[in-house]
C-alpha positions in Angstrom: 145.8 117.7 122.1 143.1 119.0 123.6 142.7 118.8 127.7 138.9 118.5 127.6 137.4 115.5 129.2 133.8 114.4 127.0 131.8 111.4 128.4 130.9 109.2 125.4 129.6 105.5 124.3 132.5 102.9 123.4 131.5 101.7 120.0 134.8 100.0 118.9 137.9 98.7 121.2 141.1 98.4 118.7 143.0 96.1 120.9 146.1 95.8 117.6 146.4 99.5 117.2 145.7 100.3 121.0 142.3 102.4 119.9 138.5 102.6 121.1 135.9 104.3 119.0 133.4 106.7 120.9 130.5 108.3 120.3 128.3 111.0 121.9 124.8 109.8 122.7 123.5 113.1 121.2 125.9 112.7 117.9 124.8 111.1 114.6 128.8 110.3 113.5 131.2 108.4 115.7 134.5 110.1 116.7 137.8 110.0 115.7 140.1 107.0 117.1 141.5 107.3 120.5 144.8 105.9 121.9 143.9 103.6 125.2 145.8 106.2 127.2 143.8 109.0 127.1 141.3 107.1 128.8 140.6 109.3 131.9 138.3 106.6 133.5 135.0 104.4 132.9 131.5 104.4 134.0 130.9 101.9 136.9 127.2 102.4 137.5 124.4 103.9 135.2 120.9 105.4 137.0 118.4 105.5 133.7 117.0 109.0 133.6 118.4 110.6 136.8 119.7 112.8 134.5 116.5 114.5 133.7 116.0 115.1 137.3 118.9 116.9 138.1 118.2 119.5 134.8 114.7 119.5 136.5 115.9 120.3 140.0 118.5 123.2 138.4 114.7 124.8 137.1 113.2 127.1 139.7 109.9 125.0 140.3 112.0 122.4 140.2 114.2 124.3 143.4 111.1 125.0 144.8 110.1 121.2 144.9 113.0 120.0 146.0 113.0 122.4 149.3 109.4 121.4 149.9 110.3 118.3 149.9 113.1 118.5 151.6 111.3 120.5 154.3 108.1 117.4 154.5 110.4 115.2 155.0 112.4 117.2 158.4 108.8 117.6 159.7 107.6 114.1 159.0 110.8 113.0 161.0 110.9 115.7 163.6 107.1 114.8 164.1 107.4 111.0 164.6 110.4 111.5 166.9 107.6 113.5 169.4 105.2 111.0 169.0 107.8 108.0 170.0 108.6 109.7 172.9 105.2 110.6 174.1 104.2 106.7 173.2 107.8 105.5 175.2 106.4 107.9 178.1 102.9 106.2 178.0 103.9 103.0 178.6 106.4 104.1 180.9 104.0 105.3 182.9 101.1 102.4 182.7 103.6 100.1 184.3 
């Protein structure tokens, strides 16, 4: 057998012959039968379209974006720590 791991859709669970059916998102037929312990593991939590953001993000505008960002949101942060302590020192000082 083959040691390559696939992620695919459960379509059928053959509980008598100890089988599920899968089948790739992206495929028209389902695959062949496979015994319960090949099962490598399951999916515990799906994110709709987080996908698509992560081929976007391996793109160079997308690389680009994501370090702008990135960058915004360290000077955003970097900025409101200043302006707390200046405010903290304010009414420090007005007492």
């Amino acid at each position: 057998g083959s040691s390559m791991v696939a992620t695919h859709r459960v379509v059928n669970i053959d509980e008598k012959n100890r089988e599920f059916t899968t089948k790739g998102d992206a495929n028209n037929a389902k695959d062949a039968p496979i015994s319960f312990d090949r099962l490598v593991g399951k999916t515990l939590i799906s994110i709709p379209y987080l996908g698509y953001l992560t081929m976007f993000i391996k793109t160079k505008q997308g690389m680009v974006m994501a370090v702008c960002i990135l960058t915004l949101i360290i000077l955003v942060s970097a900025i409101s720590k200043i302006i707390g302590k200046k405010n903290v020192q304010r009414q420090s000082h007005s007492l």
